[in-house]
C-alpha positions in Angstrom: -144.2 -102.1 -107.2 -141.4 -102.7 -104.3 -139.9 -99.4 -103.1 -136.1 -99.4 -104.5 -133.1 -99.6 -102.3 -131.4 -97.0 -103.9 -131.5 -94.3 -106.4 -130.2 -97.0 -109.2 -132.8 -99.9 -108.0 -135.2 -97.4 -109.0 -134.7 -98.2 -112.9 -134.6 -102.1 -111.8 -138.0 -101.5 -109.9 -139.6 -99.7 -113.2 -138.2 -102.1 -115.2 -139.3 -105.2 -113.6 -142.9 -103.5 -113.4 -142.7 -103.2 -117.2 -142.8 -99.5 -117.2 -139.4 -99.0 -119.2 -137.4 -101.5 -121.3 -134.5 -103.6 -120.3 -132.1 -101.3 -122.4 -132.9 -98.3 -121.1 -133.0 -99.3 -117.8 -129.8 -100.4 -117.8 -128.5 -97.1 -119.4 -130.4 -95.5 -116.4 -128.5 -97.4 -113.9 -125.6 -96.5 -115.9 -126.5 -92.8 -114.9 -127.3 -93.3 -111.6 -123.8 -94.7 -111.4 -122.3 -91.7 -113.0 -124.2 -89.2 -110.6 -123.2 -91.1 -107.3 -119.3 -90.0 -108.9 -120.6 -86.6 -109.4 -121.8 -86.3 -105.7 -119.5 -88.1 -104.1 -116.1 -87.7 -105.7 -116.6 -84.4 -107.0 -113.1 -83.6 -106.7 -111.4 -86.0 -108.9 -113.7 -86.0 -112.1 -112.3 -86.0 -115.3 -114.3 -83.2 -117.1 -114.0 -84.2 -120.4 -115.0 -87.9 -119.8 -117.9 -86.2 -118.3 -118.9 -83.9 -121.2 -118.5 -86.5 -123.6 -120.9 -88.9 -121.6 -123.6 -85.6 -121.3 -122.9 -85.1 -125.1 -123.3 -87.8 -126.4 -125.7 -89.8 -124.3 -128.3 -87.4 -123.7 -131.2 -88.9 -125.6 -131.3 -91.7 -122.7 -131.8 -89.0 -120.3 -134.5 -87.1 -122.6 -136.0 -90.4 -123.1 -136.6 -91.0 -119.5 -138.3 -87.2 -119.1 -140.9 -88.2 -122.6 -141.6 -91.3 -120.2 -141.8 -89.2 -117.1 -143.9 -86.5 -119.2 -146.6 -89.6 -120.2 -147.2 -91.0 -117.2 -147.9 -87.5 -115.3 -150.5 -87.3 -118.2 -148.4 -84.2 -120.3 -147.5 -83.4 -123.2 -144.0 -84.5 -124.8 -141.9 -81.7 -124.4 -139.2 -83.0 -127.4 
């Protein structure tokens, strides 16, 4: 595997080692996006765009620990 560029190449580095799926890579990427806002613009976040993204996107970020959690050679921690 190459080593990514950034935290948001890493999902495009797993991916195109065929350790996750297209889809959820790109929802990863998606959340590396959101989390560069949260660092770096910390001051003008809307709060309730950002619950609702938490809310109701959450089983892409659960997903990504059960992968996580199988390749460390765990259990699934559902």
């Amino acid at each position: 595997m190459r080593t990514p560029e950034t935290n948001r190449d890493a999902f495009s580095v797993l991916e195109e080692a065929g350790e996750i799926d297209n889809d959820l890579a790109e929802k990863l990427r998606g959340w590396a996006g959101f989390r560069n806002v949260l660092v770096h613009q910390c001051a003008n976040i809307d709060h309730l765009v950002s619950y609702r993204a938490i809310r109701e996107h959450l089983d892409e970020l659960r997903e990504l620990g059960r992968w996580a959690v199988k390749k460390v050679g765990g259990e699934s921690a559902d």
